[in-house]
C-alpha positions as CSV (number, residue, x, y, z in Angstrom):
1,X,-12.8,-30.1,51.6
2,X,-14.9,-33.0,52.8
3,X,-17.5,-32.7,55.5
4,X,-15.9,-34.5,57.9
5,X,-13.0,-32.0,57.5
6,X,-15.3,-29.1,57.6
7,X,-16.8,-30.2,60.9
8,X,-13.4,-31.1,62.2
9,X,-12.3,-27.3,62.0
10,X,-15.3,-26.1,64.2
11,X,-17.4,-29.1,66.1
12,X,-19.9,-26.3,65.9
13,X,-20.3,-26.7,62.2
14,X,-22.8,-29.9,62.7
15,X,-25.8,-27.7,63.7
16,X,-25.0,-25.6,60.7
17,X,-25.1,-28.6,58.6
18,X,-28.6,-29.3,60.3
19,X,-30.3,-26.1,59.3
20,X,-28.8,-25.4,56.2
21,X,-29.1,-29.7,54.4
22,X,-26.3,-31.5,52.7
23,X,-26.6,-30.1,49.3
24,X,-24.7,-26.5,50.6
25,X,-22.0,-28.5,52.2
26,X,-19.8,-26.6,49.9
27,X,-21.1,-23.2,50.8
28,X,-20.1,-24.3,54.5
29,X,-16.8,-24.9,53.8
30,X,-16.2,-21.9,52.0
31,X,-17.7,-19.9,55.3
32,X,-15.4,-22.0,57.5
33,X,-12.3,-20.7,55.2
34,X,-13.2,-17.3,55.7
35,X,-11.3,-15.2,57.9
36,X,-14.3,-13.1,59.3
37,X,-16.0,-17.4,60.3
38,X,-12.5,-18.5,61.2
39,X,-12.3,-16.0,64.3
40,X,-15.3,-16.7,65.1
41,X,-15.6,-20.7,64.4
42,X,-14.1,-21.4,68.0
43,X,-14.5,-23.8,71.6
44,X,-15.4,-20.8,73.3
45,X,-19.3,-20.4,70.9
46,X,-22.0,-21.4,73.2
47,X,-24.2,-21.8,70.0
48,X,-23.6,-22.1,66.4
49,X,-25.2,-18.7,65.9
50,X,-22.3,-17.0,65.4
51,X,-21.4,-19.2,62.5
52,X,-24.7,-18.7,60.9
53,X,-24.4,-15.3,61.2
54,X,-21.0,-14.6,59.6
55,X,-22.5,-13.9,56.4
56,X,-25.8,-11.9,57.2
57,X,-27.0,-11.9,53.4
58,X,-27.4,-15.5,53.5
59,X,-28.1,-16.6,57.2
60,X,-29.8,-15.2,59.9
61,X,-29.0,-16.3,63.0
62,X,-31.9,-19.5,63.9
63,X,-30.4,-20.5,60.0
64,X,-33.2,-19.3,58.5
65,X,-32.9,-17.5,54.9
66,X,-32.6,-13.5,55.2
67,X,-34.2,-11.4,52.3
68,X,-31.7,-11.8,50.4
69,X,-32.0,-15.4,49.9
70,X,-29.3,-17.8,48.3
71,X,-31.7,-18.7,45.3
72,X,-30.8,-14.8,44.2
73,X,-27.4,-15.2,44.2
74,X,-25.7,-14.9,40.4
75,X,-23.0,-17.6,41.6
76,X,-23.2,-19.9,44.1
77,X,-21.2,-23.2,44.9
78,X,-23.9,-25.5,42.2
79,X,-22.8,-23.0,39.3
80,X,-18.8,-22.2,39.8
81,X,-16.1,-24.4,37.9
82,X,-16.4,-27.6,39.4
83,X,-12.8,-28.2,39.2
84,X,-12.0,-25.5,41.8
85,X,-14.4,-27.5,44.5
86,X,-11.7,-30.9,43.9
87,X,-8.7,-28.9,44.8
88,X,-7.2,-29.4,47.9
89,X,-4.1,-28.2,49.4
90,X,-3.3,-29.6,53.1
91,X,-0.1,-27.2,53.3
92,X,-2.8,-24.8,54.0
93,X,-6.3,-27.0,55.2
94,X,-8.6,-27.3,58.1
95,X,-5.7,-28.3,60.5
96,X,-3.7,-24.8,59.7
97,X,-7.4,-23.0,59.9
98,X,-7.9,-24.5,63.1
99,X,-4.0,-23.7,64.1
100,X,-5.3,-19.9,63.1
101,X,-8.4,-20.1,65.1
102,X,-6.4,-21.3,68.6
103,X,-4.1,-18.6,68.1
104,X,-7.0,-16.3,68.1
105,X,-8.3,-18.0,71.4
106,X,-4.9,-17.5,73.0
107,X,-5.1,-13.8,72.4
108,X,-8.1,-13.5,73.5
109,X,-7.0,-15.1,76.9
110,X,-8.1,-18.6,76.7
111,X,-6.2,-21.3,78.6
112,X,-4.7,-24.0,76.8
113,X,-1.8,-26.3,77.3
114,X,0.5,-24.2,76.0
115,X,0.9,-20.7,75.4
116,X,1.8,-20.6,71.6
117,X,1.2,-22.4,68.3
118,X,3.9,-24.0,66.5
119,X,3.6,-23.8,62.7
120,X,5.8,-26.9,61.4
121,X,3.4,-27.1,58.4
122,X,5.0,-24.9,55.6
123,X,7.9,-24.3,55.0
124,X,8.0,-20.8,55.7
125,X,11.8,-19.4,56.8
126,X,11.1,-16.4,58.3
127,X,8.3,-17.1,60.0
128,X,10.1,-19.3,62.0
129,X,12.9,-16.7,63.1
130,X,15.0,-16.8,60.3
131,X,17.3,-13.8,59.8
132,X,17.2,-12.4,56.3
133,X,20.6,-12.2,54.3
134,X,22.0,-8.8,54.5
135,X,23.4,-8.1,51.0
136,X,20.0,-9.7,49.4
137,X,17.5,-7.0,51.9
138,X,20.3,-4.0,51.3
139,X,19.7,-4.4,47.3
140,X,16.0,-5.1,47.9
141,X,15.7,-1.9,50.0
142,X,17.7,0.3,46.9
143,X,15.8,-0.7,44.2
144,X,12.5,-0.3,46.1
145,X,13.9,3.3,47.3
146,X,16.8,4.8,45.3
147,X,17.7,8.0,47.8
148,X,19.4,5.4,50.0
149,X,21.7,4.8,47.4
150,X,23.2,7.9,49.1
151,X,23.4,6.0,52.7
152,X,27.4,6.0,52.9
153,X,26.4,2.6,55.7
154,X,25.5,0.5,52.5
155,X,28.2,-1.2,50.9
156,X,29.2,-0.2,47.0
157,X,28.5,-3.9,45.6
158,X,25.3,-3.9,46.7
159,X,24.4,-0.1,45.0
160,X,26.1,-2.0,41.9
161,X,23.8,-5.0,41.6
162,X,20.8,-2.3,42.6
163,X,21.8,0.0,39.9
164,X,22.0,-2.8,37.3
165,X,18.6,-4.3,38.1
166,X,17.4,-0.4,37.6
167,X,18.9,0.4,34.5
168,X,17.1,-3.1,32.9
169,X,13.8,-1.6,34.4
170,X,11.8,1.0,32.2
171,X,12.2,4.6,33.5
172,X,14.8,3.2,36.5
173,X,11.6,1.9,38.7
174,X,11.0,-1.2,40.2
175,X,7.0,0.2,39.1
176,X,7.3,-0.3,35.8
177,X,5.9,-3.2,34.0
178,X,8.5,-5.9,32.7
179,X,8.8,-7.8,29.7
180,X,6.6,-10.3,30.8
181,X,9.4,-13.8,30.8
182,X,11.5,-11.2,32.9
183,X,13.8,-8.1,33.2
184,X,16.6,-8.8,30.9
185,X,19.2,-8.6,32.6
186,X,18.3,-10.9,35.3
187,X,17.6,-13.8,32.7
188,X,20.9,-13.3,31.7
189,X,22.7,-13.7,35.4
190,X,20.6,-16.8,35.7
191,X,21.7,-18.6,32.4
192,X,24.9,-17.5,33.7
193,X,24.3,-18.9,37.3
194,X,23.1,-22.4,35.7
195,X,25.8,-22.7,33.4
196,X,28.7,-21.9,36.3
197,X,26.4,-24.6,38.6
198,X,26.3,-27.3,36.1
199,X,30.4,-27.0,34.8
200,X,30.1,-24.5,32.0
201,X,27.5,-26.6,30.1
202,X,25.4,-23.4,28.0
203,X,22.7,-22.3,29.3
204,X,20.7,-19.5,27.2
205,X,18.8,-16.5,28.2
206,X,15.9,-17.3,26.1
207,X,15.3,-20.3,27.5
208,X,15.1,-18.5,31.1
209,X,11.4,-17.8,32.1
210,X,11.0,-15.5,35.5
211,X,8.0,-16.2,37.6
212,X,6.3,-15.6,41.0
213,X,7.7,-18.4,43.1
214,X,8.9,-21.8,41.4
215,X,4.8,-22.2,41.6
216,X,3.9,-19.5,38.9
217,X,6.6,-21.3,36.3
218,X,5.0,-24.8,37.2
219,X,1.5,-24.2,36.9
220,X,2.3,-22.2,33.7
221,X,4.1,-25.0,31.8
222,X,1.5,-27.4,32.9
223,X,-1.3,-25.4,31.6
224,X,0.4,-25.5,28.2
225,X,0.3,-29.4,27.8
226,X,-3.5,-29.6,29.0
227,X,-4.6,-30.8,25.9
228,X,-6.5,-34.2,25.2
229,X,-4.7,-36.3,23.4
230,X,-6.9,-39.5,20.9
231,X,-9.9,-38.2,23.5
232,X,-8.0,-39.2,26.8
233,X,-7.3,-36.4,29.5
234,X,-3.5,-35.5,29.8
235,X,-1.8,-37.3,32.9
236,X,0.8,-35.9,35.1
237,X,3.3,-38.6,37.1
238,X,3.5,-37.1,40.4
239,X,5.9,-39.2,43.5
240,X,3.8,-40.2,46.5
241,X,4.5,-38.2,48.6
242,X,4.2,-35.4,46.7
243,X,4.1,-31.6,47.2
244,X,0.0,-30.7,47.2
245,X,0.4,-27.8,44.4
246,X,1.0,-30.6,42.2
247,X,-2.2,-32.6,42.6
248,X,-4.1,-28.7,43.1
249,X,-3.3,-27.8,39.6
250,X,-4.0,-30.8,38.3
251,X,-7.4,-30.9,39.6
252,X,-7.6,-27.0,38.6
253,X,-6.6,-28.1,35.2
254,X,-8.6,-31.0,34.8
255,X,-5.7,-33.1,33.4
256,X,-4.8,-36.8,35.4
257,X,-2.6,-37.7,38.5
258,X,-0.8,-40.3,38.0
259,X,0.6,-41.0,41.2
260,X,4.0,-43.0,41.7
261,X,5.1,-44.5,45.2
262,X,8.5,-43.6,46.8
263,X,10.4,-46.1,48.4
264,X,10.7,-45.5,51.8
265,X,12.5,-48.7,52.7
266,X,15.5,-46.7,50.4
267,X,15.5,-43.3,51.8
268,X,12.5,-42.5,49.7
269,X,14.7,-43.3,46.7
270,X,12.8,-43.5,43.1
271,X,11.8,-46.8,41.6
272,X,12.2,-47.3,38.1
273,X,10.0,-50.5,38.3
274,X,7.3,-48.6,40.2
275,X,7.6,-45.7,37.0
276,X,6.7,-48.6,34.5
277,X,3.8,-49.6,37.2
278,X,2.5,-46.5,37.4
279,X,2.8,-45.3,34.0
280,X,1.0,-48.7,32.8
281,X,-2.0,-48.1,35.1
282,X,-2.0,-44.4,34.1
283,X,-2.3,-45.3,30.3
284,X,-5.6,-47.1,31.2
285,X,-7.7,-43.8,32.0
286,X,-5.6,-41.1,30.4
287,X,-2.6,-40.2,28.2
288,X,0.2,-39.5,30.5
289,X,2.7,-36.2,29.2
290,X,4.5,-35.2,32.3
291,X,6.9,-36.3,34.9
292,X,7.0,-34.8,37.7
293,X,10.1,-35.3,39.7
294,X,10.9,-32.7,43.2
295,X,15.0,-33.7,44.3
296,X,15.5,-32.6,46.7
297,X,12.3,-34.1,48.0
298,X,9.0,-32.7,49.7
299,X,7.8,-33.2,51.8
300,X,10.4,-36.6,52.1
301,X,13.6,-35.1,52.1
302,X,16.0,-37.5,50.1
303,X,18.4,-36.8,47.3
304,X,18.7,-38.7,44.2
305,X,21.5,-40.2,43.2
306,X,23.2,-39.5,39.3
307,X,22.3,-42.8,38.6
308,X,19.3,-43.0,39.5
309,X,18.8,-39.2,37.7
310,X,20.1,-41.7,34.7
311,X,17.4,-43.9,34.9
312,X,14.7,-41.5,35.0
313,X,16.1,-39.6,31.9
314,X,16.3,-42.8,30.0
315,X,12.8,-44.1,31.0
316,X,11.1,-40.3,30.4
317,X,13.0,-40.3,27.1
318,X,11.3,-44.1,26.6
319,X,8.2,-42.9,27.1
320,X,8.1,-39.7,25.6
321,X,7.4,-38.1,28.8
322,X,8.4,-34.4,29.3
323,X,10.4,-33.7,32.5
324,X,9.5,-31.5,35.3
325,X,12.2,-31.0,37.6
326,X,11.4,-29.7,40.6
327,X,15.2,-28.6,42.2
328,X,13.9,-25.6,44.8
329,X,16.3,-26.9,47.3
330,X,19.1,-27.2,45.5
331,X,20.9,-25.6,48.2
332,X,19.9,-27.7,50.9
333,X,21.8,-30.7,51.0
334,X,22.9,-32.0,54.5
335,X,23.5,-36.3,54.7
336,X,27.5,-37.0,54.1
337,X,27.7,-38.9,50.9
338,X,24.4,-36.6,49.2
339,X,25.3,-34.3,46.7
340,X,22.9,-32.4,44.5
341,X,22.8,-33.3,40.9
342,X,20.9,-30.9,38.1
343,X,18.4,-33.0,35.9
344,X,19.7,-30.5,33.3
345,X,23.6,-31.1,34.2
346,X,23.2,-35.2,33.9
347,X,21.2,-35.0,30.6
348,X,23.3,-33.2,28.9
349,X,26.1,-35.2,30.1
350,X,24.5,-38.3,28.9
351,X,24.6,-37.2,25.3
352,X,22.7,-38.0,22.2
353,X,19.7,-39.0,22.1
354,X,18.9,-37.7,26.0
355,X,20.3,-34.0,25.3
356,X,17.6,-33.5,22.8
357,X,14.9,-34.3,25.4
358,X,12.5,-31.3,26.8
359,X,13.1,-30.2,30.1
360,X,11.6,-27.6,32.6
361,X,13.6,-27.1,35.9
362,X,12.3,-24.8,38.8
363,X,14.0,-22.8,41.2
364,X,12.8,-20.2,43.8
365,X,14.2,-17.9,46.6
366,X,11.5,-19.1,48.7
367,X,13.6,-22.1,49.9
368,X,17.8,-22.7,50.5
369,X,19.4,-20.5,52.5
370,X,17.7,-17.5,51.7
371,X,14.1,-18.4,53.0
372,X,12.7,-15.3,51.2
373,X,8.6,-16.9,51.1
374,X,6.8,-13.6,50.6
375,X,8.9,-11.9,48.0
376,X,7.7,-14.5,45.3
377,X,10.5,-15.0,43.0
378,X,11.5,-18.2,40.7
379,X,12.8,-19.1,37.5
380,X,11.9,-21.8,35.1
381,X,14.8,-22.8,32.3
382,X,12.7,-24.6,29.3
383,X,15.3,-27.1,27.2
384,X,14.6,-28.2,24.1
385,X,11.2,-26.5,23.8
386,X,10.0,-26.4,20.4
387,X,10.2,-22.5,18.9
388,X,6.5,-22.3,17.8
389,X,5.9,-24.4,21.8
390,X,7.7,-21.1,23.2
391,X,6.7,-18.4,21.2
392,X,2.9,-20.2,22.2
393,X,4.4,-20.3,26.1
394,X,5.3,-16.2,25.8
395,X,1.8,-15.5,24.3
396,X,0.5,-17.7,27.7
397,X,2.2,-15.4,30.2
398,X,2.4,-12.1,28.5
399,X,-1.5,-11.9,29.1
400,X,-0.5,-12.3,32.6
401,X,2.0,-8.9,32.1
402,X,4.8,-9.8,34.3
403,X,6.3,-11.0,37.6
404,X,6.6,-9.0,40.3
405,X,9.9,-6.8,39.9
406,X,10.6,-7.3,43.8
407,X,10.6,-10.7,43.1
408,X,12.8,-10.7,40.1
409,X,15.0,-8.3,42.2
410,X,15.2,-11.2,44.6
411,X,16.2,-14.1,42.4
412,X,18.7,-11.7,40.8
413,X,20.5,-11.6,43.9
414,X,20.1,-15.4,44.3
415,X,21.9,-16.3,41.1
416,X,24.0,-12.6,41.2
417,X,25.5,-13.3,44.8
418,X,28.7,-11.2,46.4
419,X,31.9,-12.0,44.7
420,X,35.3,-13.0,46.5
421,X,37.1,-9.9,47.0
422,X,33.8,-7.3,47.0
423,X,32.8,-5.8,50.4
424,X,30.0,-7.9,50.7
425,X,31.1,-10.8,50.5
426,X,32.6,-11.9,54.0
427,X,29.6,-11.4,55.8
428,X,27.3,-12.7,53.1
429,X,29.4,-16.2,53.3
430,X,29.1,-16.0,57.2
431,X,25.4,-15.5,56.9
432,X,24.9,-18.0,54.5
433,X,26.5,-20.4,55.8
434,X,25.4,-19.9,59.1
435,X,21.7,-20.8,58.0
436,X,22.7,-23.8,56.3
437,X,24.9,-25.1,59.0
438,X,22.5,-25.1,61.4
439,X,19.4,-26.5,59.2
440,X,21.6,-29.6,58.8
441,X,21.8,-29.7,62.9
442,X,18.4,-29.5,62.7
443,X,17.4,-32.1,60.5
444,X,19.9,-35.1,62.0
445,X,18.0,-33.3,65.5
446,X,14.8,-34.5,64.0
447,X,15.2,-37.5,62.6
448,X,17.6,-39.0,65.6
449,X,14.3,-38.2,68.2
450,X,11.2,-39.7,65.8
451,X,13.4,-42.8,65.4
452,X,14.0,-42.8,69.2
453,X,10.0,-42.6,70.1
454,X,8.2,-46.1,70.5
455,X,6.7,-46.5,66.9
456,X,7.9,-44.1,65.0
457,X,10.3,-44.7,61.8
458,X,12.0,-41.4,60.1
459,X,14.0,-41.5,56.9
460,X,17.5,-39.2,57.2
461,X,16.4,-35.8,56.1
462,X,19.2,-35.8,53.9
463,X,18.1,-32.7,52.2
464,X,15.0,-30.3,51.9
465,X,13.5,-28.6,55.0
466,X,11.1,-31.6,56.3
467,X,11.1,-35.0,57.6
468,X,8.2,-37.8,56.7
469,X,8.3,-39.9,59.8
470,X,5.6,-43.0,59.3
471,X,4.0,-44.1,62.3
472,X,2.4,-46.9,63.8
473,X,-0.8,-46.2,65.9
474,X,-2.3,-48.5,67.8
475,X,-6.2,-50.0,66.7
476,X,-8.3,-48.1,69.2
477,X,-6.8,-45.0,68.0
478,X,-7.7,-46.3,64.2
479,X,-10.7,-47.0,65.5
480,X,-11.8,-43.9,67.7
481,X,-10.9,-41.8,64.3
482,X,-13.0,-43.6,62.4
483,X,-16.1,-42.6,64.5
484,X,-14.8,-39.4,64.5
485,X,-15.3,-39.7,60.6
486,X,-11.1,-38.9,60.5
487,X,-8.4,-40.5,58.8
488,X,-6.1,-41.9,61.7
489,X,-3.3,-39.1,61.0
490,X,-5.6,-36.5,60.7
491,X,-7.2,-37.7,63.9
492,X,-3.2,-37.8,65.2
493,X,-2.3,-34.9,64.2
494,X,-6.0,-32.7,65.5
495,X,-4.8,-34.1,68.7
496,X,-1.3,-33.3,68.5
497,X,-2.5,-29.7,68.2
498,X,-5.4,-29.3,70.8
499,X,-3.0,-30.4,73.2
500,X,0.3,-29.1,72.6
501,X,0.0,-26.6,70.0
502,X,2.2,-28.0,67.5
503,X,0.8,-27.6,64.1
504,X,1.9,-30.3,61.2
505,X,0.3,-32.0,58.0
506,X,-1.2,-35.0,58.1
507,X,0.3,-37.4,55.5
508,X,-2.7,-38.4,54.2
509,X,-2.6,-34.7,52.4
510,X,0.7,-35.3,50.2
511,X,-0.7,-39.1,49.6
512,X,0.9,-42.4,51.3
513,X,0.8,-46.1,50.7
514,X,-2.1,-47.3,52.1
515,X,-2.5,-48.8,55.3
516,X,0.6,-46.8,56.4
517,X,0.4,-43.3,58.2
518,X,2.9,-40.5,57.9
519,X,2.7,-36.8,59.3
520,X,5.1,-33.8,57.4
521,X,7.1,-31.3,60.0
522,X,9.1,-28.7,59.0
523,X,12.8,-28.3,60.9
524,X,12.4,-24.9,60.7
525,X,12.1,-24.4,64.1
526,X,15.3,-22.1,65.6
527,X,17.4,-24.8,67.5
528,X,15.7,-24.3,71.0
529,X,12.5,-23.9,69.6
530,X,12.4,-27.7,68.1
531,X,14.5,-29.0,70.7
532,X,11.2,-27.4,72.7
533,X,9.0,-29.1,70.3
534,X,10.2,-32.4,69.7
535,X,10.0,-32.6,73.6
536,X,6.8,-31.8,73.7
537,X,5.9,-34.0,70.6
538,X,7.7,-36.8,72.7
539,X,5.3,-36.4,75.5
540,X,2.4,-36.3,73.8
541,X,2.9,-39.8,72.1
542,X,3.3,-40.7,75.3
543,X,0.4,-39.8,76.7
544,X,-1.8,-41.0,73.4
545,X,0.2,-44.4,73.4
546,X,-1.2,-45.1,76.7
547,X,-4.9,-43.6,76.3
548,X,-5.4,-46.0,73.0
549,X,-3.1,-48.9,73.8
């Protein structure tokens, strides 16, 4: 976190920057992130006493040192791995702290604006009034506790898939440790689940990883290729725009981001010529090993084509690039004329020598219509790995134990849904597609008002939960942020919530051409709620056209 950012979260943070020097800049930000600073970091301080005196062993309240000085600390911010202090993830920065703070205020009885906070910065289902799917909470709730396996209300599938995922767990408990790529039985209904989603084409259970979240597979596979290769740091191609856990673990790893622009004159559509640009720059500073590619796309929203899936098979394969596929929204596919297409399905279709290729593919049951965030459950299928690669990639996460059984529960339900003809599986259709139906409503909703407001241009969110509008702003406002010392859309979007409570993500936080400036929003929102929202975006524009025009 920059210092600009820090003092952007809490205007009081400047005098704490005054007493305390430049070199603990670090130590400030870390105050600011805490929850005990982040009630307290607020408009209504009269002084920034309270800040100083959210950590009493450090600070005293005039910002002098207490007894218990910073000099006698065993780790401070100067001694801690320096990697850590790169990361940044905007899904969850100063904008979303300050979002937390105001939220705080309005309890508190503060007058605003508005009266609530709109979160349209993550992608979080639930959160945003989501209803969770029946059959999926019903198995959850038996597995977690059995005696309601005698609760006549709860349909026989359900107990079925419940008493399978018990019988693969040691002593019939969800509390028992795992083997650590995964209850065995759940592997198996997810090889099964790929191979009936890609037309029969094999998929095996060894090659099935379990993890917390697509995130825990990702940032496990990556750690296994951060190795120097002839003295040069291991790059990772990543699309710009990309999703920020990408460029986090790289920092955290210390490996290379190699960064490759979208298109977003084609729908955010994938450049092969941009690849070999990219890829050519990268090779400058750093051996690049991965290729990162997220379909459909975060935070842009498009779907890739099979041919163009083709061409980025046949250049990774060129380049000896292995392929990350990112495919967490499989599910959510809403433009006429997209279709989903597995990485996995297309290479193997393409034959010899593209079938021999490694591959990593990600799902979760964070995302499609299921929404489940929290749970933390997500599979990685490794292709092609080498068998002393894999038996090193078990070693890797066996010192981790295992993945939460809850969570493995939950992605067994995923890939193990109701069957035509069980009990369950009416309502679990109507459910379903109930959440899907309307998410598509909701992203032709947003993408038909940003391209209707005076200088804004939005992309179709033809799939994914998000839309990347770019928009113009005019040069006082370019100018006003940079004596505020903020990008313009971080400036943009600060304003956006201060005045109408509507939280989002700059795009300067999942990277953007530059000279162009781009905000995330989810369409989570329920249908009133965003058509609330975008109305209230609408106006504000308005408003912030005229004060800087």
């Amino acid at each position: 976190m920059s210092l600009s950012q820090v003092l952007n979260v809490c205007p009081k943070g400047a005098s704490l920057v005054a007493a305390t020097g430049r070199r603990n800049v670090g130590r400030i930000s870390t105050l600011l992130l805490s929850s005990s600073v982040g009630q307290q970091c607020n408009a209504s301080a009269t002084s920034s006493s309270v800040l100083l005196s959210a950590d009493p062993l450090v600070f005293s309240a005039n910002g002098t040192s207490n007894s218990r000085s910073m000099s006698t600390r065993c780790v401070t911010v100067d001694n801690i791995n320096p990697a850590i202090k790169l990361m940044e993830y905007a899904v969850r920065g100063p904008l979303v702290i300050r979002a937390g703070v105001i939220e705080k205020e309005l309890e508190q009885g503060a007058k605003k604006p508005f009266t609530e906070v709109i979160r349209a910065n993550i992608g979080d289902c639930h959160a945003m009034g989501q209803q969770p799917i029946t059959f999926l909470r019903q198995v959850l709730g038996l597995v977690s506790y059995p005696p309601l396996f005698d609760d006549k209300s709860i349909p026989e599938d359900a107990k079925q898939r419940a008493r399978d995922i018990l019988k693969g767990c040691k002593g019939g408990s969800v509390g028992s440790y795992t083997d650590s790529n995964g209850i065995e039985v759940i592997r198996q209904h997810v090889a099964q689940y790929i191979q009936d989603r890609d037309g029969g084409i094999p998929s095996d259970p060894a090659n099935i990883i379990l993890s917390a979240g697509a995130s825990g597979g990702i940032k496990v596979l990556m750690s296994l290729l951060r190795c120097p290769i002839d003295g040069k740091k291991p790059g990772v191609m990543i699309p710009i725009p990309q999703y920020p856990l990408y460029s986090a673990t790289i920092a955290e790893f210390e490996m290379e981001q190699c960064g490759y622009y979208l298109d977003e004159a084609n729908k955010w559509g994938l450049d092969i010529a941009e690849l070999k640009r990219s890829l050519a720059e990268a090779k400058t500073k750093c051996a690049p090993r991965i290729l990162v590619v997220i379909n459909p796309g975060n935070p842009t929203g498009q779907v890739l084509s099979k041919e163009n899936i083709q061409e980025i098979i046949k250049f990774a394969h060129q380049e000896k690039l292995v392929l990350f596929a990112d495919e967490v929204y499989q599910d959510n596919v809403y433009e006429k004329g997209s279709q989903f297409h597995s990485f996995k399905k297309v290479l193997m279709e393409m034959g010899a020598p593209y079938n021999t290729m490694e591959l990593c593919s990600f799902m979760s049951c964070s995302k499609g219509y299921m929404g489940e965030c929290g749970i933390r459950g997500g599979y990685a299928e490794i292709v092609n790995l080498c068998p002393d690669v894999k038996a090193m990639l078990l070693k890797c996460i066996s010192a981790q134990l295992c993945p939460t059984t809850i969570g493995q529960a939950c992605m067994d339900v995923v890939v193990h849904p109701p069957r035509k003809g069980e009990p369950s599986y009416e309502l679990f259709m109507k459910e379903k597609t109930a959440v899907l139906e309307s998410l598509k409503v909701r992203a032709e909703m947003v993408a038909e008002t940003f391209n209707s407001i005076e200088g804004f241009s939005c992309n179709p969110v033809q799939g994914a939960m998000y839309a990347f509008p770019q928009i113009r702003l005019p040069a006082k406002a370019i100018e006003a942020a940079k004596k505020a010392g903020q990008a313009p859309d971080v400036f943009y979007a600060f304003q956006l919530l201060e005045q109408t409570g509507i939280c989002i993500v700059p795009g300067s936080g999942f990277g953007q051409r530059p000279g162009t400036y781009h905000f995330r929003t989810t369409i989570l929102p329920q249908p009133a709620k965003l058509k609330e929202m975008l109305g209230k975006f609408r106006s504000f524009h308005e408003k912030f056209l005229q004060e800087y025009k």
